[in-house]
Structure formats: C-alpha cells, structure tokens
mmCIF file of the N, C-alpha and C atoms, coordinates in Angstrom:
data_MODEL
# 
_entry.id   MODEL 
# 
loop_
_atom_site.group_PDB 
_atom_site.id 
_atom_site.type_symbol 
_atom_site.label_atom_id 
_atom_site.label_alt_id 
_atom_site.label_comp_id 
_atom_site.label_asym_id 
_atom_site.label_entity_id 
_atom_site.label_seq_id 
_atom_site.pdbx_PDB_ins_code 
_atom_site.Cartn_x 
_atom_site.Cartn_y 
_atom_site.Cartn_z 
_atom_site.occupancy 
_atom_site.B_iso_or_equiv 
_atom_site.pdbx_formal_charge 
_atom_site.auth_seq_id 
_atom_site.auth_comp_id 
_atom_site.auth_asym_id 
_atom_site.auth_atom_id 
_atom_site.pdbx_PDB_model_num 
ATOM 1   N N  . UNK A 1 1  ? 0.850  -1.170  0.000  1.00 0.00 ? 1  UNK A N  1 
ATOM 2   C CA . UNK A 1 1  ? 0.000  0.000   0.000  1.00 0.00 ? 1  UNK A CA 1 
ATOM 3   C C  . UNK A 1 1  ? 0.897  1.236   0.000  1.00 0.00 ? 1  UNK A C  1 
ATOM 4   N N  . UNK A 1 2  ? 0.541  1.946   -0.936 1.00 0.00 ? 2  UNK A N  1 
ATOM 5   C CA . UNK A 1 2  ? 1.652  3.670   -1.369 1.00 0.00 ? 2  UNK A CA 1 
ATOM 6   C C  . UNK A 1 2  ? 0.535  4.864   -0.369 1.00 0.00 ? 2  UNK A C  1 
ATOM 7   N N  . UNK A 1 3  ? 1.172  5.318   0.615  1.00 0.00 ? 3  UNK A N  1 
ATOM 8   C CA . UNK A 1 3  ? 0.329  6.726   1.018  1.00 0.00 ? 3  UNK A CA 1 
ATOM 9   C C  . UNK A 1 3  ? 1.400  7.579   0.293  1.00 0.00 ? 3  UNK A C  1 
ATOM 10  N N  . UNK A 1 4  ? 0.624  9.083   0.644  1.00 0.00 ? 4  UNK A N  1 
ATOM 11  C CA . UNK A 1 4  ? 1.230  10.260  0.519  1.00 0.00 ? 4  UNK A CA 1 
ATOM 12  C C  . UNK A 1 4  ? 1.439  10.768  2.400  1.00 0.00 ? 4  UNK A C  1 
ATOM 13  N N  . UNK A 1 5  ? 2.603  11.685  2.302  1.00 0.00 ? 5  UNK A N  1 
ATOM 14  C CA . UNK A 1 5  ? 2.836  12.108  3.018  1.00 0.00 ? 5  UNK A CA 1 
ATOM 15  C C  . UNK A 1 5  ? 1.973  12.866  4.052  1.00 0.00 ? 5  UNK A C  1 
ATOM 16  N N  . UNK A 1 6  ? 0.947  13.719  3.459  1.00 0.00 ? 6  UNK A N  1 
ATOM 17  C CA . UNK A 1 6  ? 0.027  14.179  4.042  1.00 0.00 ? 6  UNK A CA 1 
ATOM 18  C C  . UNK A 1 6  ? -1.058 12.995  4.451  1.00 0.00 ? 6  UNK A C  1 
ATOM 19  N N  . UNK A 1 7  ? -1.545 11.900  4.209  1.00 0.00 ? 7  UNK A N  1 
ATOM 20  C CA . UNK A 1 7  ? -2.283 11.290  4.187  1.00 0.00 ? 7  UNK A CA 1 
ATOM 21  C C  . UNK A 1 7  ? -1.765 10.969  5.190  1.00 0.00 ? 7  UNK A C  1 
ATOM 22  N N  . UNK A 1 8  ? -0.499 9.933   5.190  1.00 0.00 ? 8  UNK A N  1 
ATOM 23  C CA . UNK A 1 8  ? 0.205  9.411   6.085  1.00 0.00 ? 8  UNK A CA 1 
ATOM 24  C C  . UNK A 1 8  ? 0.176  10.246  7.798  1.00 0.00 ? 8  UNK A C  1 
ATOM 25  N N  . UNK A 1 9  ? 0.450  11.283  7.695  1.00 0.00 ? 9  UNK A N  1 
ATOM 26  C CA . UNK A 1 9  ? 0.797  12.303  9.054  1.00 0.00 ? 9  UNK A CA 1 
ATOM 27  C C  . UNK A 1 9  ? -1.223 11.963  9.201  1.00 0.00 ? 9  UNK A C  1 
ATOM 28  N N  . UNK A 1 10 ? -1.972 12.240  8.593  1.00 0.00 ? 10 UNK A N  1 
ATOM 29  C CA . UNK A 1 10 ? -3.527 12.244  9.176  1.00 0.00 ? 10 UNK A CA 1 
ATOM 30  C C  . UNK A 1 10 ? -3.809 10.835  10.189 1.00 0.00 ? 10 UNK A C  1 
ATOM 31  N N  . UNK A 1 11 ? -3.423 9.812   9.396  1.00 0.00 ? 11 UNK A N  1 
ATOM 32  C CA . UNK A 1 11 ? -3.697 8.643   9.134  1.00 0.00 ? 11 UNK A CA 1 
ATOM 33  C C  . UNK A 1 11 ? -2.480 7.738   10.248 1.00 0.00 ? 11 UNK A C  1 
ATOM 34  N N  . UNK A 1 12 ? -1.942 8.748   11.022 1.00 0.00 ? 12 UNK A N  1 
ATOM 35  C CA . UNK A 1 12 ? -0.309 7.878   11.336 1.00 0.00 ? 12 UNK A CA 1 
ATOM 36  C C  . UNK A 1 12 ? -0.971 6.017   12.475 1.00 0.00 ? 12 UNK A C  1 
ATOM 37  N N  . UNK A 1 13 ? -1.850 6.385   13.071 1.00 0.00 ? 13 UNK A N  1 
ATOM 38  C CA . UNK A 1 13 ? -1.653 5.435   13.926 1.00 0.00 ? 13 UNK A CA 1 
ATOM 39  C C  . UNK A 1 13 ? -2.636 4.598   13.592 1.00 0.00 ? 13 UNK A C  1 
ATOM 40  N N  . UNK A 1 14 ? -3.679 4.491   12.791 1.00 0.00 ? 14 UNK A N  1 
ATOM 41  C CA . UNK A 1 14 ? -4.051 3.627   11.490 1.00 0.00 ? 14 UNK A CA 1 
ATOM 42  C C  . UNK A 1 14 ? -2.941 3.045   11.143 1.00 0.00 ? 14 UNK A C  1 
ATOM 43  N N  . UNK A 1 15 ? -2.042 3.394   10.317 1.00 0.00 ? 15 UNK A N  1 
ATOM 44  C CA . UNK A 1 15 ? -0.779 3.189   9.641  1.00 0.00 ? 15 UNK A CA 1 
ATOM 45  C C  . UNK A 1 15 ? -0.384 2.142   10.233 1.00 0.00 ? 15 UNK A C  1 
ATOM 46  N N  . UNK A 1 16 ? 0.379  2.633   11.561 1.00 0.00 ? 16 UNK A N  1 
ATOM 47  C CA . UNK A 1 16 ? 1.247  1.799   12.865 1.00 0.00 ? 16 UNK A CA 1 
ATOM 48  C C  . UNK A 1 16 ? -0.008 0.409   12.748 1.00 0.00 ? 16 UNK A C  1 
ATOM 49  N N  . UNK A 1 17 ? -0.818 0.687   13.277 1.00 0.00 ? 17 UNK A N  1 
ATOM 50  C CA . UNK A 1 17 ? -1.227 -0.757  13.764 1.00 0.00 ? 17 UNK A CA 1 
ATOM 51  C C  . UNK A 1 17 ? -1.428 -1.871  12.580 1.00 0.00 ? 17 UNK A C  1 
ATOM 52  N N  . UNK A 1 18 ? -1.883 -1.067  10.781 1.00 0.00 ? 18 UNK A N  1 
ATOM 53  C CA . UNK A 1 18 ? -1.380 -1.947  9.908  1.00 0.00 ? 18 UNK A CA 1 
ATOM 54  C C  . UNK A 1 18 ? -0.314 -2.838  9.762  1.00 0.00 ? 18 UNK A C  1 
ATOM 55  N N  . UNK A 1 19 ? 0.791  -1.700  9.453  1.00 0.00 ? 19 UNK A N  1 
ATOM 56  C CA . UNK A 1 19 ? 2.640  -2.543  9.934  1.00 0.00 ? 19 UNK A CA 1 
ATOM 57  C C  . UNK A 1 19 ? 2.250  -3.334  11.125 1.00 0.00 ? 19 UNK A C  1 
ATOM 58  N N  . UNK A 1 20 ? 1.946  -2.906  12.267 1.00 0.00 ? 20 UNK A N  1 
ATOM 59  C CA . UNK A 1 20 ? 1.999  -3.609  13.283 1.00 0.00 ? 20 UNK A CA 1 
ATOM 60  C C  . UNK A 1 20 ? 0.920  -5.293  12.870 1.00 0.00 ? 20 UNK A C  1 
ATOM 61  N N  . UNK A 1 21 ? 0.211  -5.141  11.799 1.00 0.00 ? 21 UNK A N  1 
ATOM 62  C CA . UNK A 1 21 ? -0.513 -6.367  11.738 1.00 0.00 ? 21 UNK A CA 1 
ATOM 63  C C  . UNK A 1 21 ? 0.051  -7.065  10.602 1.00 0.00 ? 21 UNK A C  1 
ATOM 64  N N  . UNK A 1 22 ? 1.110  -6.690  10.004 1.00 0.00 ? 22 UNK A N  1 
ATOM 65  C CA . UNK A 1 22 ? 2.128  -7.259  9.214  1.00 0.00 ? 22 UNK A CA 1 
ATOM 66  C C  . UNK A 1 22 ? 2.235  -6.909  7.687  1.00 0.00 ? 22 UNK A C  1 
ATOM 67  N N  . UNK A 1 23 ? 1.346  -5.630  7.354  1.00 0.00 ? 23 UNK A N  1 
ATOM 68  C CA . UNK A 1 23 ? 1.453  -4.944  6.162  1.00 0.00 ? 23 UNK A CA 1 
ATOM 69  C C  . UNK A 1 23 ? 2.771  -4.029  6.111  1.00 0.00 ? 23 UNK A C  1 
ATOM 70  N N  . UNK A 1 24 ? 3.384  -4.245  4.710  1.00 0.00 ? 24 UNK A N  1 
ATOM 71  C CA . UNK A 1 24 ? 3.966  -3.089  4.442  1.00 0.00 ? 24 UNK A CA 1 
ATOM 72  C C  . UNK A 1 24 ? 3.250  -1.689  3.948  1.00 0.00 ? 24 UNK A C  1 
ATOM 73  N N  . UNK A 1 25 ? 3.862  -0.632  4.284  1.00 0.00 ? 25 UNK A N  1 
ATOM 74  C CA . UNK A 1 25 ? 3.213  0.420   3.988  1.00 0.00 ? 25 UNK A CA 1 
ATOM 75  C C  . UNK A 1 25 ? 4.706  1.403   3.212  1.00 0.00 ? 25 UNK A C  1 
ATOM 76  N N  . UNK A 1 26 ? 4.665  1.626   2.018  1.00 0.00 ? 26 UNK A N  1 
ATOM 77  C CA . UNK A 1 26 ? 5.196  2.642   1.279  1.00 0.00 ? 26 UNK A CA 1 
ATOM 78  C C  . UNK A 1 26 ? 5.134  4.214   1.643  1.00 0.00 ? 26 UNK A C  1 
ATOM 79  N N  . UNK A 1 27 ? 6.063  4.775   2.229  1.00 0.00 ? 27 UNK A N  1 
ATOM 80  C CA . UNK A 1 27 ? 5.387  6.201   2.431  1.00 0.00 ? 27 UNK A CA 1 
ATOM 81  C C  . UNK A 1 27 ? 5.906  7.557   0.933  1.00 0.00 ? 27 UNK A C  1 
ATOM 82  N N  . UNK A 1 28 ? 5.365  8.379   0.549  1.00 0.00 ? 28 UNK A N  1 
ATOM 83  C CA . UNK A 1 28 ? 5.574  8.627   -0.894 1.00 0.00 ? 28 UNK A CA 1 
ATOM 84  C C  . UNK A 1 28 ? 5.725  10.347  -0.607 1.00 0.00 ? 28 UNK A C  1 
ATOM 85  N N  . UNK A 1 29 ? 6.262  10.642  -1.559 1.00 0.00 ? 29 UNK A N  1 
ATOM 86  C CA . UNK A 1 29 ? 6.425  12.312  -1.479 1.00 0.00 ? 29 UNK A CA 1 
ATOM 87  C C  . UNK A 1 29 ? 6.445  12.516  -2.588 1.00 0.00 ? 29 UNK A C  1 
ATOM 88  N N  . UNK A 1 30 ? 5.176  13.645  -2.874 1.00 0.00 ? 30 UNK A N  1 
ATOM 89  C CA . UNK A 1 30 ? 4.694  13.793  -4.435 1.00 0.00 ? 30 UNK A CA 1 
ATOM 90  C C  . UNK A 1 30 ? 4.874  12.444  -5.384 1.00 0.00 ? 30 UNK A C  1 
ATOM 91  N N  . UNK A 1 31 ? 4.123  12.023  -4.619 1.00 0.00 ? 31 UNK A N  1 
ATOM 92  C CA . UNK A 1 31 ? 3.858  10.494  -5.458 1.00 0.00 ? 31 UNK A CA 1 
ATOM 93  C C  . UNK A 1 31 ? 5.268  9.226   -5.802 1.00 0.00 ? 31 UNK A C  1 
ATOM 94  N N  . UNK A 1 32 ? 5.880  9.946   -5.548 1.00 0.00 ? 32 UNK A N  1 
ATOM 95  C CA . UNK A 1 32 ? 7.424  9.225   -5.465 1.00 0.00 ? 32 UNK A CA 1 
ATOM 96  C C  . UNK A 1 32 ? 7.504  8.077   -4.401 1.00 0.00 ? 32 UNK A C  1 
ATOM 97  N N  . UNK A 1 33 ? 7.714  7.146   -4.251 1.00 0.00 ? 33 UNK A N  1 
ATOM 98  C CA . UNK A 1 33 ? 8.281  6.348   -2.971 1.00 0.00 ? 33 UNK A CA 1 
ATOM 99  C C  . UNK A 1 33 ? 8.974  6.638   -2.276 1.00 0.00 ? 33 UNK A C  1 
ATOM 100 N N  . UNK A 1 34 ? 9.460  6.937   -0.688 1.00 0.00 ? 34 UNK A N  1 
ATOM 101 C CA . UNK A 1 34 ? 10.215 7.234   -0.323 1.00 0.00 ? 34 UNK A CA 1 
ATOM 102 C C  . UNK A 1 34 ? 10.656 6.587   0.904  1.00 0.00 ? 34 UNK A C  1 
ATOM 103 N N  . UNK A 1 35 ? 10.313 5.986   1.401  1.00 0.00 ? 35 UNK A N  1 
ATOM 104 C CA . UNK A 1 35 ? 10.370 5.287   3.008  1.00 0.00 ? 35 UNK A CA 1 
ATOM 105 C C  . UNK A 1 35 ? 9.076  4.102   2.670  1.00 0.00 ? 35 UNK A C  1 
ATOM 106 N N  . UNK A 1 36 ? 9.879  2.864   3.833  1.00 0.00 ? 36 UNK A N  1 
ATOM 107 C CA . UNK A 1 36 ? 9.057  1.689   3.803  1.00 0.00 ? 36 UNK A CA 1 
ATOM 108 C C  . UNK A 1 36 ? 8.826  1.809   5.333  1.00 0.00 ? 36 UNK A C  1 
ATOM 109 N N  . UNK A 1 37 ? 7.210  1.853   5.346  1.00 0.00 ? 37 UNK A N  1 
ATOM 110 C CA . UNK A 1 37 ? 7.056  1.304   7.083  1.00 0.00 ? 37 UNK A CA 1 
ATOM 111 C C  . UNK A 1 37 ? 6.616  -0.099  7.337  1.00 0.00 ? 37 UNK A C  1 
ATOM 112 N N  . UNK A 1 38 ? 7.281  -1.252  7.884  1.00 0.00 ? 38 UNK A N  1 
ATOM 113 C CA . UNK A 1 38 ? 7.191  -2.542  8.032  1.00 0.00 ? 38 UNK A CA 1 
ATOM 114 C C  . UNK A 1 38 ? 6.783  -2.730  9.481  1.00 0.00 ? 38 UNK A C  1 
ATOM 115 N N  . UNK A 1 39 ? 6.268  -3.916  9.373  1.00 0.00 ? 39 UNK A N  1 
ATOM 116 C CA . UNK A 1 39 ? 6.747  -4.354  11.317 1.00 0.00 ? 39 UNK A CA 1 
ATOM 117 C C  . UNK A 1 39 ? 8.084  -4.974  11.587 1.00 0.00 ? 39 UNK A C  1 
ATOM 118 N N  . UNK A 1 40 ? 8.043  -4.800  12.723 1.00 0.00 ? 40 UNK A N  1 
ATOM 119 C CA . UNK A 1 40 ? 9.291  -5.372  13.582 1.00 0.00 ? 40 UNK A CA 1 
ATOM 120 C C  . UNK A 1 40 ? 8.814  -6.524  13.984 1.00 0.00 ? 40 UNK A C  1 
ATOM 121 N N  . UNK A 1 41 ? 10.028 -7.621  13.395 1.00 0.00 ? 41 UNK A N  1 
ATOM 122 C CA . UNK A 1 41 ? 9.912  -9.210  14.350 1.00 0.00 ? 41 UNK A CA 1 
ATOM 123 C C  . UNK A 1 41 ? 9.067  -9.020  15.567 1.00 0.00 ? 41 UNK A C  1 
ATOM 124 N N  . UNK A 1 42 ? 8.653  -10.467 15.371 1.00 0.00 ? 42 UNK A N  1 
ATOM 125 C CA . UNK A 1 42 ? 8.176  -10.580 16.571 1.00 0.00 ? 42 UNK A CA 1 
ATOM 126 C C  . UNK A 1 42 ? 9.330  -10.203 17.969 1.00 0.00 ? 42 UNK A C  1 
ATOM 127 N N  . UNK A 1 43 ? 9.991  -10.346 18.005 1.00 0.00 ? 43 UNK A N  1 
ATOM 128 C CA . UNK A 1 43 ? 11.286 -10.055 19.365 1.00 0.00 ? 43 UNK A CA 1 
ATOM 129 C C  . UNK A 1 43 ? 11.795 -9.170  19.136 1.00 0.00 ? 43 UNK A C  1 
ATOM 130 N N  . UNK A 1 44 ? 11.249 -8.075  18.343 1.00 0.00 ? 44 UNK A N  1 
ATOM 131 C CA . UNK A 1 44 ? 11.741 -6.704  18.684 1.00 0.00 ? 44 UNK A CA 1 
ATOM 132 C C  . UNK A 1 44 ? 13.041 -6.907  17.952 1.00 0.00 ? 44 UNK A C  1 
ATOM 133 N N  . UNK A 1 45 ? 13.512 -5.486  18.250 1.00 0.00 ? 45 UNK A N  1 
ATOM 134 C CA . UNK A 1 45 ? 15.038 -5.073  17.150 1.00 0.00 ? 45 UNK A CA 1 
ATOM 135 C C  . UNK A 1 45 ? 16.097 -6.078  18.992 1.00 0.00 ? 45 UNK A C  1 
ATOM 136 N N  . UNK A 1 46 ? 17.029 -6.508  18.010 1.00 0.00 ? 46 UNK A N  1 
ATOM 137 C CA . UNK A 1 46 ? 18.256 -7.225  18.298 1.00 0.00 ? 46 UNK A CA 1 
ATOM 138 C C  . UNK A 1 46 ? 18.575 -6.121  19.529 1.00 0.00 ? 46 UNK A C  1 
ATOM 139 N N  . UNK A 1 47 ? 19.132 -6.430  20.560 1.00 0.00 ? 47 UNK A N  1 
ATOM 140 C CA . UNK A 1 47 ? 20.300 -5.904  21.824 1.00 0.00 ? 47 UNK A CA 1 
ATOM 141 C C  . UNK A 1 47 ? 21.727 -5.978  21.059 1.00 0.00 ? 47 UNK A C  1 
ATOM 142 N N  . UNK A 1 48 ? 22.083 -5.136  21.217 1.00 0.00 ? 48 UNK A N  1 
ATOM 143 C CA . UNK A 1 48 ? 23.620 -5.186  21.105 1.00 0.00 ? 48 UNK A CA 1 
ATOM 144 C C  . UNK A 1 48 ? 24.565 -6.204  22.056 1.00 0.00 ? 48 UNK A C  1 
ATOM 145 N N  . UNK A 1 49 ? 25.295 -6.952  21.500 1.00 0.00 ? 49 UNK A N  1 
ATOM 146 C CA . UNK A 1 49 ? 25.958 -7.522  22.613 1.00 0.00 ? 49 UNK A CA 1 
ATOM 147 C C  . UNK A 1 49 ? 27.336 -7.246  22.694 1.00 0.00 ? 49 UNK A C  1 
ATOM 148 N N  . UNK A 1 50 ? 27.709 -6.329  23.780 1.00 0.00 ? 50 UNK A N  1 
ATOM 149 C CA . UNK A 1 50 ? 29.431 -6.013  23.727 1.00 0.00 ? 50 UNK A CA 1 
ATOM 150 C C  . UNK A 1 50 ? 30.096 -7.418  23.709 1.00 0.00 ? 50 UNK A C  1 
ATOM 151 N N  . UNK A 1 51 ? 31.646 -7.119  23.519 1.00 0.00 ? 51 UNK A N  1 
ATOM 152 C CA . UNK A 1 51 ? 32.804 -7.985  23.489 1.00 0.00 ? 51 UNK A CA 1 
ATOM 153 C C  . UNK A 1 51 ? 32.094 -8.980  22.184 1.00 0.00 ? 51 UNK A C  1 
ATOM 154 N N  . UNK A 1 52 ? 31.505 -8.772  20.897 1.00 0.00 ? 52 UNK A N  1 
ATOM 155 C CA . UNK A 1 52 ? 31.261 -10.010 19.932 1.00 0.00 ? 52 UNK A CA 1 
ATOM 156 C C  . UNK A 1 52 ? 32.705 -10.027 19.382 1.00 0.00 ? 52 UNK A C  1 
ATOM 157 N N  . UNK A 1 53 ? 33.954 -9.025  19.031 1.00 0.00 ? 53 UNK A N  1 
ATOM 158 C CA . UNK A 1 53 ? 34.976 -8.826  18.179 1.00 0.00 ? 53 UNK A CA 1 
ATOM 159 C C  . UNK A 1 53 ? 36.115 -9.481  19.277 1.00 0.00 ? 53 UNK A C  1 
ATOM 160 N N  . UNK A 1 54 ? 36.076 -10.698 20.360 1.00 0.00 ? 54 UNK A N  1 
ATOM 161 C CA . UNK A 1 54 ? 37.229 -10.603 20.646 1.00 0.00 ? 54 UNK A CA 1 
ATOM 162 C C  . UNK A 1 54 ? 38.375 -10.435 20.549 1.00 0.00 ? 54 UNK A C  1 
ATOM 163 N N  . UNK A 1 55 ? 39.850 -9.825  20.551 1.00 0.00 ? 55 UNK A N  1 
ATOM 164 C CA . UNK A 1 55 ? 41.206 -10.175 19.650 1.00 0.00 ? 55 UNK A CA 1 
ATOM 165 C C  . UNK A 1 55 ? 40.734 -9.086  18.586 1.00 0.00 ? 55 UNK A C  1 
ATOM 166 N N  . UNK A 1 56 ? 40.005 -8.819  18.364 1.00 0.00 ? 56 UNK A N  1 
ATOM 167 C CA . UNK A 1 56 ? 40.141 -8.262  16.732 1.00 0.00 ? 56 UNK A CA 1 
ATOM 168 C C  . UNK A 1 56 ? 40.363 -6.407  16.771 1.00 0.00 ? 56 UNK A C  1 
ATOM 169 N N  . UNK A 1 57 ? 40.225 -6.000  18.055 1.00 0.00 ? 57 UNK A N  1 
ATOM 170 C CA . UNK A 1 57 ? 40.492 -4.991  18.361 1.00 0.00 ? 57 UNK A CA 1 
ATOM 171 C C  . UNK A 1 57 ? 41.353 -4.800  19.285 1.00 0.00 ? 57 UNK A C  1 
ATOM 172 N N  . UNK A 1 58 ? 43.141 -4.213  18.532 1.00 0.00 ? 58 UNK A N  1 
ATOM 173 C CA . UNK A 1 58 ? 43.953 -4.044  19.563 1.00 0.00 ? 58 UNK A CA 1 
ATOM 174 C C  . UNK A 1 58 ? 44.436 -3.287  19.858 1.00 0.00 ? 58 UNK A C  1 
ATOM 175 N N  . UNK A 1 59 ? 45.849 -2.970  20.529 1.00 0.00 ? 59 UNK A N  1 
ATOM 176 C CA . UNK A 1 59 ? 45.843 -1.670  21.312 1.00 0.00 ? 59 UNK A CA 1 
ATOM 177 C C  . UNK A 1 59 ? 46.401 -0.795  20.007 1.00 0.00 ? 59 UNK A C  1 
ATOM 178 N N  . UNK A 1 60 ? 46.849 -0.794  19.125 1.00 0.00 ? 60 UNK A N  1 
ATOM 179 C CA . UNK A 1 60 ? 46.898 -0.225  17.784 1.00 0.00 ? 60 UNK A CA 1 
ATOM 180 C C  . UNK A 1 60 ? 46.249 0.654   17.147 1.00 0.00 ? 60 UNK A C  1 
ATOM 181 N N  . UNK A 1 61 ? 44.197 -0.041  17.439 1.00 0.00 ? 61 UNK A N  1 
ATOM 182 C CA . UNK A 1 61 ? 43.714 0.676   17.505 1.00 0.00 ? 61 UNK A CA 1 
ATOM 183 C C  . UNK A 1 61 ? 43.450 2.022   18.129 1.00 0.00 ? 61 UNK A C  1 
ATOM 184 N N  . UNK A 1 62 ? 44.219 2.180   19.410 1.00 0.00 ? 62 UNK A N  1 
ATOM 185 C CA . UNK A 1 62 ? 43.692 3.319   20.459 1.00 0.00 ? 62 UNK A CA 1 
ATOM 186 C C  . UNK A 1 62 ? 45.135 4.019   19.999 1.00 0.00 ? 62 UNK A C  1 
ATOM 187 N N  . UNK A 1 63 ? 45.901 3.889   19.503 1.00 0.00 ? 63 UNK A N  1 
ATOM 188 C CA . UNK A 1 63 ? 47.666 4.649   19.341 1.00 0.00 ? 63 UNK A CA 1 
ATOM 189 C C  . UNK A 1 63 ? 47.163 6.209   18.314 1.00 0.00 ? 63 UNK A C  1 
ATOM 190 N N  . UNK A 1 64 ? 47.277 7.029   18.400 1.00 0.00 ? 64 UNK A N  1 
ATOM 191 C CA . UNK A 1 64 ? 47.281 7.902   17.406 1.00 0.00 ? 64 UNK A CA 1 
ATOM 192 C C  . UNK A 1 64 ? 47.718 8.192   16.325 1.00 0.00 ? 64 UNK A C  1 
ATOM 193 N N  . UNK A 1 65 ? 46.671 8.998   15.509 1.00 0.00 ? 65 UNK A N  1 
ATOM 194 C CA . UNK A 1 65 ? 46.998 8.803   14.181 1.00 0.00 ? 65 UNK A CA 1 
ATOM 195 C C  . UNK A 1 65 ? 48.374 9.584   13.387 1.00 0.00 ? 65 UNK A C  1 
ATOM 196 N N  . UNK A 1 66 ? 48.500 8.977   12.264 1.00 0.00 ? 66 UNK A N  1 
ATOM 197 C CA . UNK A 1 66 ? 49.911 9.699   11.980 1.00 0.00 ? 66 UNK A CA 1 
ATOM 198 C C  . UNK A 1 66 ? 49.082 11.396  11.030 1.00 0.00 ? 66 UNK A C  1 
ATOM 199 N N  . UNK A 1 67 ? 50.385 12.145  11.264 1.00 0.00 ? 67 UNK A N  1 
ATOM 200 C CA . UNK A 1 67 ? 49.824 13.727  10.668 1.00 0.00 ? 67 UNK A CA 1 
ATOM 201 C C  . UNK A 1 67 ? 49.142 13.950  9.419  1.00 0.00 ? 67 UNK A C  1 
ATOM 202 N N  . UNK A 1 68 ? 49.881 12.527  8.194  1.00 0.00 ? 68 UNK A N  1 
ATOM 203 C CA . UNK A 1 68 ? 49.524 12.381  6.838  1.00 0.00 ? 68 UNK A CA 1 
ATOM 204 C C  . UNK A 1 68 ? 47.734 12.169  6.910  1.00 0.00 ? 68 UNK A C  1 
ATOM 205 N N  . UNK A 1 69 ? 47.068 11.490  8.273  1.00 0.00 ? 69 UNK A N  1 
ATOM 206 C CA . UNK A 1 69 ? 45.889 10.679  8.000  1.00 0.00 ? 69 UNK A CA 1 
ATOM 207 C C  . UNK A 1 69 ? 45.031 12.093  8.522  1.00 0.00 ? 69 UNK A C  1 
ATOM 208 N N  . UNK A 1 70 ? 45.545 12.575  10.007 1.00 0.00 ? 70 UNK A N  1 
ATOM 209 C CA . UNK A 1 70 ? 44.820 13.496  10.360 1.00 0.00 ? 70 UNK A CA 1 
ATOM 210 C C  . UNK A 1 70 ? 44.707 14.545  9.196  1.00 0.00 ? 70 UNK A C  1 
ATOM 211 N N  . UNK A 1 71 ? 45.526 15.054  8.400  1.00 0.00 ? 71 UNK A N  1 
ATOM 212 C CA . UNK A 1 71 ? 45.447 15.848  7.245  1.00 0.00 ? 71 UNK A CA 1 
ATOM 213 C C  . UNK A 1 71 ? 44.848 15.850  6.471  1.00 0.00 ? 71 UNK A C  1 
ATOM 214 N N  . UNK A 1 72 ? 44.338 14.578  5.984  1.00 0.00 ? 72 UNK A N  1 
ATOM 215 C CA . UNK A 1 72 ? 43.329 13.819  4.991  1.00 0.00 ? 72 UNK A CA 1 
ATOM 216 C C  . UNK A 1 72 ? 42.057 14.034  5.583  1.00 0.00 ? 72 UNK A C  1 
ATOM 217 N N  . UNK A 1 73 ? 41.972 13.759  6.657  1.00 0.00 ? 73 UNK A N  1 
ATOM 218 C CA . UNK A 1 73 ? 40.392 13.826  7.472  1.00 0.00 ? 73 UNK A CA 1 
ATOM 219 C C  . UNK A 1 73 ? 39.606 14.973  7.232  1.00 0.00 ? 73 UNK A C  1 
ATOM 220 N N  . UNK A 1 74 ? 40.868 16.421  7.490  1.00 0.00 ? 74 UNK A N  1 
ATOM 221 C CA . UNK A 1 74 ? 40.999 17.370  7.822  1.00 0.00 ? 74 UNK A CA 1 
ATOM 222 C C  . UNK A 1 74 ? 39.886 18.119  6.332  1.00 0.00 ? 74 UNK A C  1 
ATOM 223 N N  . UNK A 1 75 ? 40.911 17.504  5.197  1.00 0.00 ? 75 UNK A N  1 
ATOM 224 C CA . UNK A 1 75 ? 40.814 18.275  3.346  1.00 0.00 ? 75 UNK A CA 1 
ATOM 225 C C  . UNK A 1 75 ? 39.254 17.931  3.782  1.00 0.00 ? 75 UNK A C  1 
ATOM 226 N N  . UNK A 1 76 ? 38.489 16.765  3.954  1.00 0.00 ? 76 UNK A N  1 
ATOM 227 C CA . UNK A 1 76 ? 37.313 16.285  3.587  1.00 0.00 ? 76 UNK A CA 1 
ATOM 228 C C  . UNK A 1 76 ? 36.056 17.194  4.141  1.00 0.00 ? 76 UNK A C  1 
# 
C-alpha cells in the first residue's frame, strides 16, 4: 500500500497498527516512494551484545593517528 505524506501524518496510527498487523506500507512524497514502514519481528530489534569482536580490536587501535591521516580527514 503507497500513502502520501500528508495522508500518512492524518492517518499515522491507522498506519502503525497496519505494519503492526504485518502490512507493508510505502510512504511517498509527491507520489514518489520514499520510506518503507514494516513491522518489527516478533522479538523486537536485536540488543547489542558487547565484546562479539574478541582479539580483533587491539591496542593499535587506540595509538594515534599519523599527521599524513589526520590531514586527509581534515581536506574532507
């Protein structure tokens, strides 16, 4: 299903409980597509779990950068 933006903002919690009943909903700007509103799994969005990278981050990482890189950062 394609809304428009204005429709959408009238219509928002209609909307929600659609996604929420497992429709996708297209949201559109001047008729264009622009955003998908879906539902979320049943278990909700994922927890982060620290320490997944054991070893793979070392103290190398935390050393500072050389002047050539900070310089580069810098142009951007």
């Amino acid at each position: 299903m394609m809304v428009n933006v204005h429709e959408a903002k009238t219509n928002f919690s209609n909307l929600l409980e659609m996604a929420h009943a497992g429709q996708e909903i297209i949201l559109a700007k001047s008729g264009k597509p622009y955003a998908l509103l879906t539902p979320l799994p049943s278990g909700g969005v994922a927890q982060r779990k620290p320490g997944r990278l054991p070893g793979k981050v070392t103290e190398s990482f935390f050393e500072p950068l050389p002047e050539e890189e900070i310089a580069a950062w810098e142009r951007t």
